[in-house]
C-alpha positions, 0 to 999 in steps of 0.5 A, a space after each residue: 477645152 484644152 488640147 495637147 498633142 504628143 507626138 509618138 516620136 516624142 516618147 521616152 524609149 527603152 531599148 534591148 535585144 527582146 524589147 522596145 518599149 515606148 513609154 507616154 509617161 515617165 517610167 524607170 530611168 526615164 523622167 520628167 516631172 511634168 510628165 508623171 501622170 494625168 488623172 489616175 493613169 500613170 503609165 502607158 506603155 507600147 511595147 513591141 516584144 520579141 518571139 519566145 522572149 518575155 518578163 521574168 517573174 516579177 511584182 506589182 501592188 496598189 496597181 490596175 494593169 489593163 493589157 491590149 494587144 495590137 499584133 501577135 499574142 500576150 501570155 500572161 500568168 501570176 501567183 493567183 493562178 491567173 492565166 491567159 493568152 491575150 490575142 488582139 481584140 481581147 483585154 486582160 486586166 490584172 488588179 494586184 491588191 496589196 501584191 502580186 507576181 506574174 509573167 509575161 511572155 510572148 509564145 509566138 514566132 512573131 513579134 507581138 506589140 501591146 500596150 501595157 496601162 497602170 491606173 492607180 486604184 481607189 479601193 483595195 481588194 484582194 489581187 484578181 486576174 480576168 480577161 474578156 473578148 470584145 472582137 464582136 462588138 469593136 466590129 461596130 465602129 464605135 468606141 467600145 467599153 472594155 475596161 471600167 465600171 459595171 457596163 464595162 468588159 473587165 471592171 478596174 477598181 478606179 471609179 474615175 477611169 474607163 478605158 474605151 477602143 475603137 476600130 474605125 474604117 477610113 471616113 468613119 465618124 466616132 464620137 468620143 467619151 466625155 471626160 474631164 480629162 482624155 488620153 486618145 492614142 492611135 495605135 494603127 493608122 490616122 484620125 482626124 480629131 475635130 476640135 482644133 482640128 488635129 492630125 494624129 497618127 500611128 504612136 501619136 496621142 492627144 491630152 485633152 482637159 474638159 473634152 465633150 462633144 468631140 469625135 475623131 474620123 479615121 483618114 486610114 483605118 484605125 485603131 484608137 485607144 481612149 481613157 477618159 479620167 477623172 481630174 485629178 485630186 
């Protein structure tokens, strides 16, 4: 097992009047080849969006967009005539096939903060939109499935990827998926993650190869978004 932290500070960031977006992986301008991807997850996103302002119309394809929103509320509508205001505790999923075309907009007075996670497809399909409320069951503690497979909240076309949140209360133990490769990020608050041991804190996240039997504690409530990936080809 093998453990690499990357520190929230660390991230390549994109700046202007409506939107700061911290960004895990390379993206746009910002690039480093030995950061493009791991696994089959390609972007990672932590986006803080000003009131009232949003993306114009714009297109992807060949993508699985899986949205969580920490703060605030995420508008969302495409040329499928999906639609959708993506509040905290509800995932939004957009599969965009061969092509799409969608907005995004905060429709708020306050700042909305959300992370945005692109995971490349291993099946084609036509583009679809879906959404799912998983606020009841994050009340447990434990990592909730919220995007991958049948027994997921919203299914994504990558059978070697599954998305998982936890909102865990100060001292509360959570064991984390068993993966090949995991991507744990702290969106709120600080974990302790057993293994090395490791502090990780708000915007931190930790790459782990081979991660089984782990878990993380919660020194502050948190809030702790999992993927858990297939290695890569």
């Amino acid at each position: 097992m093998a453990i690499d932290v990357r520190l929230g500070v660390d991230r390549f960031e994109t700046r202007t009047d409506w939107v700061v977006s911290r960004h895990s992986f390379s993206y746009g301008p910002h690039y480093d080849p030995a950061n493009t991807r791991l696994g089959a997850l390609v972007s990672h996103n932590d986006d803080v969006l000003s009131p009232g302002r949003g993306f114009p119309e714009h297109a992807h394809r060949d993508l699985e967009i899986v949205t969580w929103v920490i703060e605030g509320a995420l508008e969302h509508t495409d040329s499928t005539g999906g639609m959708a205001v993506v509040t905290p505790g509800v995932v939004g999923r957009l599969s965009t096939g061969a092509g799409v075309r969608h907005v995004e907009a905060n429709p708020s007075a306050e700042p909305t903060r959300y992370v945005q996670m692109w995971i490349l497809p291993d099946a084609d399909g036509p583009p679809s939109y879906d959404t799912a409320d998983v606020s009841a069951a994050l009340g447990g503690g434990g990592f909730v499935a919220v995007a991958g497979g049948d027994d997921a909240a919203v299914s994504i076309r990558c059978a070697g990827a599954r998305f998982s949140v936890a909102r865990l209360p100060a001292r509360l133990p959570a064991r984390l998926p068993s993966a090949s490769l995991l991507h744990v990020f702290v969106a709120r608050g600080s974990v302790l993650l057993f293994g090395e041991p490791v502090v990780l804190g708000a915007g931190d996240a930790a790459r782990i190869t081979d991660g089984v039997d782990l878990h993380v504690e919660a020194i502050q409530d948190a809030e702790v978004l999992v993927w858990a990936l297939a290695a890569a080809p």
